[in-house]
MARZAMAR-468779 format. One record per atom (N, C-alpha, C): residue in three letters; x, y, z. Coordinates in steps of 0.05 Angstrom, whole numbers, plus 32768, in hexadecimal, padded with zeros to 4 digits. Layout:
AlaXYZ...
This chain:
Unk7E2081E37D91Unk7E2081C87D85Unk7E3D81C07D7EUnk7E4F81D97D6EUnk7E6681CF7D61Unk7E7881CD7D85Unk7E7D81D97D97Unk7E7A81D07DB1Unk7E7B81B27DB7Unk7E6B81B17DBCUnk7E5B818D7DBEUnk7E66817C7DAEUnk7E6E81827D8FUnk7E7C81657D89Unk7EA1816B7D89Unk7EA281807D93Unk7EC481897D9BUnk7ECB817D7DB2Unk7EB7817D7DC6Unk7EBC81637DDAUnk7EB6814F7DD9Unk7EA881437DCAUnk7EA1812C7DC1Unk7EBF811D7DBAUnk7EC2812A7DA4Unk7ED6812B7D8FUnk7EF481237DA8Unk7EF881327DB7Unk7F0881397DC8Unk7F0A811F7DDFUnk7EF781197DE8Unk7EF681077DF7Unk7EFB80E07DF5Unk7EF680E87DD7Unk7F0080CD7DC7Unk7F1780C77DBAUnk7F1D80D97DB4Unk7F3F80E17DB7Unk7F4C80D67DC8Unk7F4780E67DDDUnk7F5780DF7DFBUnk7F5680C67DFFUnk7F4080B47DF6Unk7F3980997E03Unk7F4680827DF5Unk7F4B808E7DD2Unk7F60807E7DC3Unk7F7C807F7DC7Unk7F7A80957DCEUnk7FA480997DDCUnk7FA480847DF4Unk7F8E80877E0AUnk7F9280757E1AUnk7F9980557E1BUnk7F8A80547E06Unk7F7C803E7DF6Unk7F9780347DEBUnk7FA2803D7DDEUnk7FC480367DC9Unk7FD8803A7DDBUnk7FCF803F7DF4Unk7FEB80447E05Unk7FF0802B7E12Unk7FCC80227E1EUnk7FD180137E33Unk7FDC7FF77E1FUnk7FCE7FF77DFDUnk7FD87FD77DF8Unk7FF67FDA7DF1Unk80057FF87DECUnk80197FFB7DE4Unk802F7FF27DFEUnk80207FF17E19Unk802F7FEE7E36Unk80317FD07E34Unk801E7FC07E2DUnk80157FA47E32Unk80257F997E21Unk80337FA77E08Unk803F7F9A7DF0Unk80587F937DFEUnk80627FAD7E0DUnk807B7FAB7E0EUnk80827F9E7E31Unk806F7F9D7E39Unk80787F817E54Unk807A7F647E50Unk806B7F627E3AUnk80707F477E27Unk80867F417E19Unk808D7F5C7DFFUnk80A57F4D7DFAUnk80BE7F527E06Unk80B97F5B7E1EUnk80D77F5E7E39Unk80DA7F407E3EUnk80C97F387E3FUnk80CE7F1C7E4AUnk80D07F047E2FUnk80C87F0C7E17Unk80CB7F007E00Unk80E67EFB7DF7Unk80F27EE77DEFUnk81097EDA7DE7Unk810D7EE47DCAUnk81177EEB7DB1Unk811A7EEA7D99Unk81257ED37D92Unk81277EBA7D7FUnk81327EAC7D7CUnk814A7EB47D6FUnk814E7ECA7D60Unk81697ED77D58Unk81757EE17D63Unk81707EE37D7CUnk817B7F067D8DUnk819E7F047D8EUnk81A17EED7D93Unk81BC7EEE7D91Unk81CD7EF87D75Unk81BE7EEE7D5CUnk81CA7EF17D44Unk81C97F157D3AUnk81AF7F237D49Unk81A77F427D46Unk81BC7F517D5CUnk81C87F3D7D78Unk81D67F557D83Unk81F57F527D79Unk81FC7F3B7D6DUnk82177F3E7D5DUnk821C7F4E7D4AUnk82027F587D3EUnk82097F6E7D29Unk82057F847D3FUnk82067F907D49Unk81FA7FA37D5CUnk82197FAE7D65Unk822C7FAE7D57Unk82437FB37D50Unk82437FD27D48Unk822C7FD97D3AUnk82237FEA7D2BUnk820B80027D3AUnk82037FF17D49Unk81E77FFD7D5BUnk81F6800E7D73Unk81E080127D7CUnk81EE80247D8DUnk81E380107DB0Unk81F6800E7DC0Unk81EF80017DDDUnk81DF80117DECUnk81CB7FFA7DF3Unk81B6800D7E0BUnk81C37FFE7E22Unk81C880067E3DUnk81CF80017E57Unk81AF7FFD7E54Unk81AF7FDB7E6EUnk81937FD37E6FUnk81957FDA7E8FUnk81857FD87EA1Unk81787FEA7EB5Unk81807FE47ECBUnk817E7FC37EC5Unk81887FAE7ED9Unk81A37FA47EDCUnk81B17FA07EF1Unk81C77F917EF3Unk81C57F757EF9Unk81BD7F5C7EEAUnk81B37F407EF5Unk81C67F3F7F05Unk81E87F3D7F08Unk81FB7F307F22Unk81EC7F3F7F3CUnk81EE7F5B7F38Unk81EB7F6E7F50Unk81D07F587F60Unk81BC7F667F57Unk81957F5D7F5BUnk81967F3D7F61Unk819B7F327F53Unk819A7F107F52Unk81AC7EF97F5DUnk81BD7F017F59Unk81D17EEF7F6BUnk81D97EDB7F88Unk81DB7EC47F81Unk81D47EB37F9AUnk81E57EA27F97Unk81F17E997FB2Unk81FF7E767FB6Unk81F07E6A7FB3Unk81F67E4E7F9EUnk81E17E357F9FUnk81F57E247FAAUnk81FB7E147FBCUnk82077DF97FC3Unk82237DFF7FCCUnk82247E157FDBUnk823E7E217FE8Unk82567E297FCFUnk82527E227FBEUnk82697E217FACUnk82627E347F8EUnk82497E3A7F8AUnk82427E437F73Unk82327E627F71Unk82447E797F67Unk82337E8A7F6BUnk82187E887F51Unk82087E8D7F4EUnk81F57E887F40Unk81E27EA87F30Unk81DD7EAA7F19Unk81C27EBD7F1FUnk81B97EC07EFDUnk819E7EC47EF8Unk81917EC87EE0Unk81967EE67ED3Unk818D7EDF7EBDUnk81977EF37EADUnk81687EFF7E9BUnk816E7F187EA8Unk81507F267EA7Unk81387F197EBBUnk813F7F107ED5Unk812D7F077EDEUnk810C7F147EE1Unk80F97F0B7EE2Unk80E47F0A7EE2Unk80D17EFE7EF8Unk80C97F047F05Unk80B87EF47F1DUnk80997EF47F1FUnk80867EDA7F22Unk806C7EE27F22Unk80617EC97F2FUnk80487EC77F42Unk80437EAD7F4AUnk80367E9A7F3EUnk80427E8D7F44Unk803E7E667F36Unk80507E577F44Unk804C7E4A7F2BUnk80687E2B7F2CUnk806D7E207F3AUnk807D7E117F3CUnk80857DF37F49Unk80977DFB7F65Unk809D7E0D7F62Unk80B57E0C7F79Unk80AC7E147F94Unk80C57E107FAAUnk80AF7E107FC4Unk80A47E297FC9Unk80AE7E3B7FC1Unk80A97E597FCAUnk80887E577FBDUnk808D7E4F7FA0Unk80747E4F7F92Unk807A7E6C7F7CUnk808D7E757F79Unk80927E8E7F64Unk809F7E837F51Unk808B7E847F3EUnk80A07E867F1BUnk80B67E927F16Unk80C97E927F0CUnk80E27E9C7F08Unk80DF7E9C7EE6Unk80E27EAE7EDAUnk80E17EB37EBDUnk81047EC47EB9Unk810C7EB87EAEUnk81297EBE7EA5Unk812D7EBE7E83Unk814E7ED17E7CUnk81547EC67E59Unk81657EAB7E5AUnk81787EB47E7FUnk81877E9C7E77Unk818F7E9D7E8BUnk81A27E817E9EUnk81AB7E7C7EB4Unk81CD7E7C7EB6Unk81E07E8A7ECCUnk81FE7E837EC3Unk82017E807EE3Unk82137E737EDFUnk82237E667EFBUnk82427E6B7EF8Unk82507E707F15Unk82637E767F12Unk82737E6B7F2CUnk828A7E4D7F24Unk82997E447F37Unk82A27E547F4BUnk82A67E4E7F5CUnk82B07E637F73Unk82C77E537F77Unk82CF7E3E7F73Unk82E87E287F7CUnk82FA7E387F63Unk82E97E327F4BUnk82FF7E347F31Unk82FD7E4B7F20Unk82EE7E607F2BUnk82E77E747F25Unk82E37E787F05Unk82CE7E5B7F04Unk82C47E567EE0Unk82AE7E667EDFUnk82A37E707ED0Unk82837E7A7EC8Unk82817E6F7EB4Unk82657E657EAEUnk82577E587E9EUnk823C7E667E94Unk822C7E737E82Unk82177E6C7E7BUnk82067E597E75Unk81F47E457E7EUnk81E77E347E74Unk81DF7E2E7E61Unk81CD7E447E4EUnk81C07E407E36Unk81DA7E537E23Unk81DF7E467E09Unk81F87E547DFEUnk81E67E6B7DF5Unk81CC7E6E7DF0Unk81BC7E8C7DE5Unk81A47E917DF5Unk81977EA47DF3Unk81897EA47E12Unk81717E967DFFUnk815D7E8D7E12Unk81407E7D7E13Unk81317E8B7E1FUnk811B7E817E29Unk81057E8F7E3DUnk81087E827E4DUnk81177E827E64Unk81087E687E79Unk80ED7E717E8AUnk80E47E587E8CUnk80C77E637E92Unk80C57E5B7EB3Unk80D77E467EC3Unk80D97E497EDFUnk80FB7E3B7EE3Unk810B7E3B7EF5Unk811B7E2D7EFFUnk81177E297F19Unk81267E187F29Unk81297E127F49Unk81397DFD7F52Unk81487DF57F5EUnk815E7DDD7F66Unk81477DCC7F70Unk815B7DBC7F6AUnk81497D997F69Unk81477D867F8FUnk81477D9A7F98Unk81467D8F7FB8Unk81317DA27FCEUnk81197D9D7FD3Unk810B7DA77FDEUnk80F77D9F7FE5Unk80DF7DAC7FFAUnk80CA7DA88004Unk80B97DC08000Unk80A07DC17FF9Unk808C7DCF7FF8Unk807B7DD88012Unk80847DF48014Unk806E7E008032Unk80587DF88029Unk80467DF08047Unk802C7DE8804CUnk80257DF98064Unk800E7E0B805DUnk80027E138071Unk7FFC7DFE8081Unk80047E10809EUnk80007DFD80B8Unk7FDB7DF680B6Unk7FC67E0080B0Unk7FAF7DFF80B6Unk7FA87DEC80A0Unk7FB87DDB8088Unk7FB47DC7807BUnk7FBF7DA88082Unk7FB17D9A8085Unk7FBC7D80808EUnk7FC47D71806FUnk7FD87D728062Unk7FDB7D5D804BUnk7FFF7D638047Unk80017D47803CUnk80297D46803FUnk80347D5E802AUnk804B7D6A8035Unk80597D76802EUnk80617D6E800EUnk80657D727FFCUnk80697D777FD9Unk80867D797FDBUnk80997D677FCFUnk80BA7D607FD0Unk80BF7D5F7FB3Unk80DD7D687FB5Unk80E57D5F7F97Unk81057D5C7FAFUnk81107D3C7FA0Unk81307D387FA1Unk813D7D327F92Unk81487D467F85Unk81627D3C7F6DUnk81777D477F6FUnk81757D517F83Unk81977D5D7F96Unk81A37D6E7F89Unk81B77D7A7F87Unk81C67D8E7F76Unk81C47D957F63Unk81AA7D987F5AUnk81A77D9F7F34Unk81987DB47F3AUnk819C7DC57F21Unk81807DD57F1DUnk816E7DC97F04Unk81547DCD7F0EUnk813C7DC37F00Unk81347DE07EE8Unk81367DDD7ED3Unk812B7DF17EC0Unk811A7DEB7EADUnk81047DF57EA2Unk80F77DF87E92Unk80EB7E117E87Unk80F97E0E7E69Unk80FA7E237E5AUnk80F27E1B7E40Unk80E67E357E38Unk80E57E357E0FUnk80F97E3E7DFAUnk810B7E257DF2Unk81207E227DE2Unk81177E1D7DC3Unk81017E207DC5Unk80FF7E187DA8Unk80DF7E257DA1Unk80E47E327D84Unk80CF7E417D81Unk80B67E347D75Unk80A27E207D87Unk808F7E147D7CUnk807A7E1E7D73Unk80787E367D77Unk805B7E3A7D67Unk806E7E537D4AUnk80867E557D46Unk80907E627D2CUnk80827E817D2BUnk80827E8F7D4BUnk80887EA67D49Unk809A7EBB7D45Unk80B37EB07D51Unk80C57EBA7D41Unk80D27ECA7D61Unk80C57EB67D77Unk80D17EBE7D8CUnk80CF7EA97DA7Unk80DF7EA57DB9Unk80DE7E9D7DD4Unk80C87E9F7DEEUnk80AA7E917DE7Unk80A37EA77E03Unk808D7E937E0CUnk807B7E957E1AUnk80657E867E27Unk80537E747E0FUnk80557E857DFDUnk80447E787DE8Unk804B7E597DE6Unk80677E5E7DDEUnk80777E407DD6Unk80767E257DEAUnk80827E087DE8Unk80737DF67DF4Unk80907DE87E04Unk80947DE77E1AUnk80A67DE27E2BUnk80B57DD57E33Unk80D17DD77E2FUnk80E67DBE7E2EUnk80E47DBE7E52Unk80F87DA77E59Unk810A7DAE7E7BUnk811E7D9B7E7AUnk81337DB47E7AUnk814F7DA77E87Unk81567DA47EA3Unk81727D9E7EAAUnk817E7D977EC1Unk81937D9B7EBBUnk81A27DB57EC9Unk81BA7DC17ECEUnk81C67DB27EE7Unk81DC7DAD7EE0Unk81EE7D927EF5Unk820A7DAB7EF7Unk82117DAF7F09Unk82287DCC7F13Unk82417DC17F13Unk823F7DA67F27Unk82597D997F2AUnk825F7D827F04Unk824F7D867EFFUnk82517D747EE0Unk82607D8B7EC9Unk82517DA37ED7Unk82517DBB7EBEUnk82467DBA7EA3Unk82247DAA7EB3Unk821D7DA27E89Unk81F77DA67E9AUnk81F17DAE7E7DUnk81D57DB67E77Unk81C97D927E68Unk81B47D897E83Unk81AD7D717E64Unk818A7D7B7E68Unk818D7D717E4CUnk816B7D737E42Unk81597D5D7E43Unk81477D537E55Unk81407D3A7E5FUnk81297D307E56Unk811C7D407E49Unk81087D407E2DUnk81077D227E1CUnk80FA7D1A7E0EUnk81047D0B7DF4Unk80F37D1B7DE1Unk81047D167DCDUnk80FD7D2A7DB8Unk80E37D347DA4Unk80D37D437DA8Unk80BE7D4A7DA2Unk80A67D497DB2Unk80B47D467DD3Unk80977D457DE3Unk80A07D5F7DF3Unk80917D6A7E02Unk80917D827E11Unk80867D7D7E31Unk80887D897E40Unk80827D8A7E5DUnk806A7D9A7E58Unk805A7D837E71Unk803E7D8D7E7FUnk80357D977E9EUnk80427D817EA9Unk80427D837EC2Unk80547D727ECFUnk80647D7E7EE2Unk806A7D6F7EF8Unk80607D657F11Unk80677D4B7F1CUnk805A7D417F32Unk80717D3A7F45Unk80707D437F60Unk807A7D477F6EUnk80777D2B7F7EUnk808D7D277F9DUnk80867D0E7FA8Unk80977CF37F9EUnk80A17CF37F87Unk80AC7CE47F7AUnk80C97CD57F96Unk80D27CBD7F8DUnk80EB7CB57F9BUnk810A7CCC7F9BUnk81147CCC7FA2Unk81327CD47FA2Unk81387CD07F87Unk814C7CE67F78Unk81527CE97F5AUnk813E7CDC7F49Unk812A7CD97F4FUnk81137CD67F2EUnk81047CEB7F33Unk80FD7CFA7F1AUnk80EA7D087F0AUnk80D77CFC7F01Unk80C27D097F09Unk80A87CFA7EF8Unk80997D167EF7Unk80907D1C7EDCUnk80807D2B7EC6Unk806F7D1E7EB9Unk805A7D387EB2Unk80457D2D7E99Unk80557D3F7E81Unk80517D2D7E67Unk80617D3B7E58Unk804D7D337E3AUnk804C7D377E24Unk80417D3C7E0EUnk804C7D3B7DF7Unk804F7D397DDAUnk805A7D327DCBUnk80477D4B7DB3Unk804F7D557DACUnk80457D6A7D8FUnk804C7D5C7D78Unk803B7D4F7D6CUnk80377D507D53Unk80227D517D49Unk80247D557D32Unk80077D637D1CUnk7FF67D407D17Unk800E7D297D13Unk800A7D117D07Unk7FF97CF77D1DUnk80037D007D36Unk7FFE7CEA7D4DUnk7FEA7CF67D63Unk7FE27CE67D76Unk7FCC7CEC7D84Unk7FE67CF77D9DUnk7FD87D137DA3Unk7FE67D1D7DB7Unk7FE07D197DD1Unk7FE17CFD7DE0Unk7FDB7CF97DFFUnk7FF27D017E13Unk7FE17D057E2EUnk7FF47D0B7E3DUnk7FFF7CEE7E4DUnk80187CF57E52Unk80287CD87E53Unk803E7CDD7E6CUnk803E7CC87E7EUnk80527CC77E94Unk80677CCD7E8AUnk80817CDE7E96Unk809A7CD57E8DUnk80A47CD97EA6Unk80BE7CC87EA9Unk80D27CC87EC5Unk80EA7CC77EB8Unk80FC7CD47ECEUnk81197CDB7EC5Unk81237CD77ED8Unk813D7CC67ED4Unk814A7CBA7EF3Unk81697CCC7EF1Unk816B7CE07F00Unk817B7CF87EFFUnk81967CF47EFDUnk819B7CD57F10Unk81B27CC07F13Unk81C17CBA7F02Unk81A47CA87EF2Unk81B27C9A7EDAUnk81B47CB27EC3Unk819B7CBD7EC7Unk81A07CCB7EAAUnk818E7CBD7E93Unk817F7CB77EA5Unk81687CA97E90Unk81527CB17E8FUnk813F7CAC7E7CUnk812A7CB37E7AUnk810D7C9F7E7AUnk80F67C9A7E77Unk80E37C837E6DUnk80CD7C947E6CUnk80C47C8A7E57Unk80A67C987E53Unk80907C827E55Unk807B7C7D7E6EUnk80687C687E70Unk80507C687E6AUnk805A7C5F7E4DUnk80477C507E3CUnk80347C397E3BUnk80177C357E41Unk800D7C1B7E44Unk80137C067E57Unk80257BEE7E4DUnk80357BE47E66Unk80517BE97E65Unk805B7BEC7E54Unk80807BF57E53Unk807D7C0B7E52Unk80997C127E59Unk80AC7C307E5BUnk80B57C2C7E38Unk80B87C477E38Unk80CF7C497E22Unk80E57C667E26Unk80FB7C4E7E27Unk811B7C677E36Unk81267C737E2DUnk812B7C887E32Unk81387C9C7E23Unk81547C9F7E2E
């Protein structure tokens, strides 16, 4: 009998170790990809800590010409399928840097890293299986990169990551400037593809606790640098 509950005993054991390992595995693929909203201010003191060499070399692994002139590449990339782009793979990054090849400038984009949750340049066509008859899926806004990332910690976890609710910028190479095409307090839903030459058109959303949260056209004319959100019968421009 005392037998019998030694394996008993024994076998449930084993199943709790398994048990705390596998959520202890799941914890930490999550926050690999999790942003800290301090991280920058925790690795300045880190003066003190001791350096871990991380595994990856992002220039080595990542690195690409965008537009003959720009070497390009993310910093912790991440890959998984979705999203908007033609390939159809998510790109999950901390942060994006570019580096002139004329003026041999480098730049980081974001001054502290974020989550980005996809990027892709603003000029393309979407594969269509040949055995589907329906038009090809376009985006034209020529030389930019298209980003959307979580910069800001909306739900006050106390970190960067999927939870949070989604800005999208537009990195301009030959400008050397990051703009945020947002207006302030609404977030990205969806994009719709098909649009004219340099306009953006998104569904986008507004968070507040106070107002009715509908989902609402917005277009961005890449050109001007404008924005409108279509409201009822008027725009309103940003």
């Amino acid at each position: 009998m005392e037998k019998i509950k030694f394996t008993v005993y024994l076998i449930l054991g084993v199943l709790v170790l398994i048990l705390l390992y596998s959520l202890s595995k799941s914890l930490y693929f999550f926050d690999r990809e999790s942003v800290k909203v301090n991280e920058q201010a925790s690795q300045k003191k880190g003066s003190e800590a001791k350096t871990i060499e991380k595994p990856h070399d992002n220039l080595e692994e990542n690195s690409k010409i965008l537009w003959k002139n720009y070497l390009f590449y993310p910093t912790d990339l991440v890959r998984e399928a979705g999203g908007f782009s033609p390939d159809e793979v998510m790109s999950h990054a901390k942060n994006l840097t570019f580096i002139n090849l004329n003026t041999a400038k480098k730049k980081r984009i974001f001054k502290k890293n974020v989550y980005i949750l996809d990027y892709f340049t603003g000029d393309f066509q979407k594969k269509i299986p040949k055995n589907l008859d329906q038009p090809k899926e376009s985006l034209e806004i020529e030389n930019r990169l298209l980003i959307f990332a979580m910069t800001e910690d909306t739900n006050k976890d106390g970190f960067f990551n999927q939870k949070d609710l989604i800005k999208v910028y537009i990195y301009n190479p030959f400008e050397e400037k990051l703009y945020d095409i947002l207006p302030e307090k609404y977030y990205f839903q969806k994009l719709v593809l098909n649009s004219k030459k340099n306009l953006l058109v998104m569904i986008i959303k507004k968070n507040s606790p106070t107002e009715k949260n509908e989902s609402l056209v917005y277009t961005y004319n890449t050109e001007l640098k404008k924005g409108k959100i279509i409201k009822e019968e008027d725009g309103k421009e940003f």
